[in-house]
C-alpha positions in Angstrom: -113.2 1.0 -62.5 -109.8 2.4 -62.1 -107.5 3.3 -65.0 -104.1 2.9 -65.2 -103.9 6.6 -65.5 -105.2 7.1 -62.4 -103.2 4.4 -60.7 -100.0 6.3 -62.2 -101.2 9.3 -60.7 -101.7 8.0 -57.4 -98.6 6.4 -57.1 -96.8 9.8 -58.4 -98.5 12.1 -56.0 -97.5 9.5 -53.0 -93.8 9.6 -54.6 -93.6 13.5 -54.7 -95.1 13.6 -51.1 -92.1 10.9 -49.9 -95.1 9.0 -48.6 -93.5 5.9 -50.2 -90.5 6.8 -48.7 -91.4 6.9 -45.2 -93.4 3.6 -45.3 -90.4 1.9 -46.6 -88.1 2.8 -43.5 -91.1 1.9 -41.5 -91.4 -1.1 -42.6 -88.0 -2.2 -42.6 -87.7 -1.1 -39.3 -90.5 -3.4 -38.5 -89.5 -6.0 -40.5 -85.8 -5.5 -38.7 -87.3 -6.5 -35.4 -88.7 -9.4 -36.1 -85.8 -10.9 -38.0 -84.2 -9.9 -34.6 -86.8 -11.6 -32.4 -86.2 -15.0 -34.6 -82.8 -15.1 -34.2 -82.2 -14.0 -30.2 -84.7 -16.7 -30.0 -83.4 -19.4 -32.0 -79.8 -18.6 -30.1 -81.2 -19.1 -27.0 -83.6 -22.4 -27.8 -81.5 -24.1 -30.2 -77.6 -23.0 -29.0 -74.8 -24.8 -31.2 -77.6 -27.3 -33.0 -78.5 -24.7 -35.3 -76.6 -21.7 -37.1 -78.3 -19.3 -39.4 -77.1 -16.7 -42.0 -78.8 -13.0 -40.9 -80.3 -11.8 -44.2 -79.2 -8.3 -45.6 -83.0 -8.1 -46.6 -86.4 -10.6 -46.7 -88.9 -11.9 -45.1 -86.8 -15.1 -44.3 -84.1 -17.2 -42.3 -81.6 -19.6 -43.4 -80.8 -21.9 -40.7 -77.9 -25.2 -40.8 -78.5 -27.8 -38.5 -75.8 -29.1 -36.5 -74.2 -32.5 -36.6 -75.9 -33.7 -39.5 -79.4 -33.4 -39.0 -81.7 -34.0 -41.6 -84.1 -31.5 -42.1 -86.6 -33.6 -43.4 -86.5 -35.7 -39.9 -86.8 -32.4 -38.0 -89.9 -31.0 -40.3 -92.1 -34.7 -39.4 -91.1 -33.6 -36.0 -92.2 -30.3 -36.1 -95.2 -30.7 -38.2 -96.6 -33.3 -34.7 -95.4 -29.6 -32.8 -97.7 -28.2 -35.1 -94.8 -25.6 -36.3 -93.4 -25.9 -40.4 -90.5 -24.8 -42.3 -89.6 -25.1 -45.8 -87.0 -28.0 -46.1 -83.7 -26.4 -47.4 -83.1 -29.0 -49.9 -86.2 -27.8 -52.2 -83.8 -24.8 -53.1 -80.5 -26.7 -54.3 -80.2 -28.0 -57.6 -77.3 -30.3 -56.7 -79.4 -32.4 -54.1 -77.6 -31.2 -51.2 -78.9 -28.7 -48.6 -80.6 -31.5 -46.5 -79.2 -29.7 -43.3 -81.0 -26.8 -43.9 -84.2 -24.7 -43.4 -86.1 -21.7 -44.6 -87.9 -20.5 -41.5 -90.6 -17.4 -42.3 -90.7 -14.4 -39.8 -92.8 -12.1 -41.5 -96.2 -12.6 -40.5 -96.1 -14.3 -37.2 -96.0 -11.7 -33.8 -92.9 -11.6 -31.7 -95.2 -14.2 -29.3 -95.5 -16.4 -32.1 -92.4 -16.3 -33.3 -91.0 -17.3 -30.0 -93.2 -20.3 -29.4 -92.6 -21.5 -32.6 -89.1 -21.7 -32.2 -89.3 -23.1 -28.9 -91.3 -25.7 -31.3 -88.9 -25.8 -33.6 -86.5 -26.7 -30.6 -88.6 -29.8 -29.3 -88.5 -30.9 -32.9 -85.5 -30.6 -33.6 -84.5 -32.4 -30.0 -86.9 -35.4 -31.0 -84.9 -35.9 -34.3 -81.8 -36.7 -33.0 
């Protein structure tokens, strides 16, 4: 079993060595990328029927849907494409938000994330 004193050490020896350092500006870096991958994508499958916000940080996009699309329309679209978001709406406290979408890039690849927003897409193109 480990002790917390051990765990301390760990983590301090990995501090003074900048270790921790280096992985975070490697994995923002990475992260970076595939923030960018979701967004070239979602400009070139979705155009003017959806706008997003580009995060200063996270492992998420907010996107608004154009002419008043309901997201909760799009999502029983999308979840037939066998792609999901999180329904913007689930995040507002004033029962507003139903334009918008929380769309994860984190763990897919850049492959996924493309063909899931090229899902998204057809969805979102079925809804209206």
């Amino acid at each position: 079993m480990v002790t917390q004193e051990q765990i301390d050490r760990i983590v301090g020896f990995h501090l003074h060595r900048g270790v921790l350092a280096t992985q975070g500006e490697r994995l923002r870096a990475h992260y970076q990328h595939k923030r960018q991958v979701m967004e070239r994508a979602l400009a070139e499958s979705l155009g003017d029927a959806m706008s997003c916000t580009t995060p200063r940080g996270g492992f998420f996009l907010w996107g608004s849907l154009a002419g008043g699309l309901d997201a909760e329309a799009v999502l029983t679209h999308a979840l037939e494409a066998k792609v999901s978001f999180v329904i913007g709406s689930a995040f507002y406290v004033d029962d507003s938000g139903h334009d918008t979408l929380r769309l994860s890039f984190s763990q897919p690849s850049d492959a996924e994330i493309q063909e899931g927003v090229a899902r998204l897409a057809r969805a979102v193109a079925s809804a209206r």
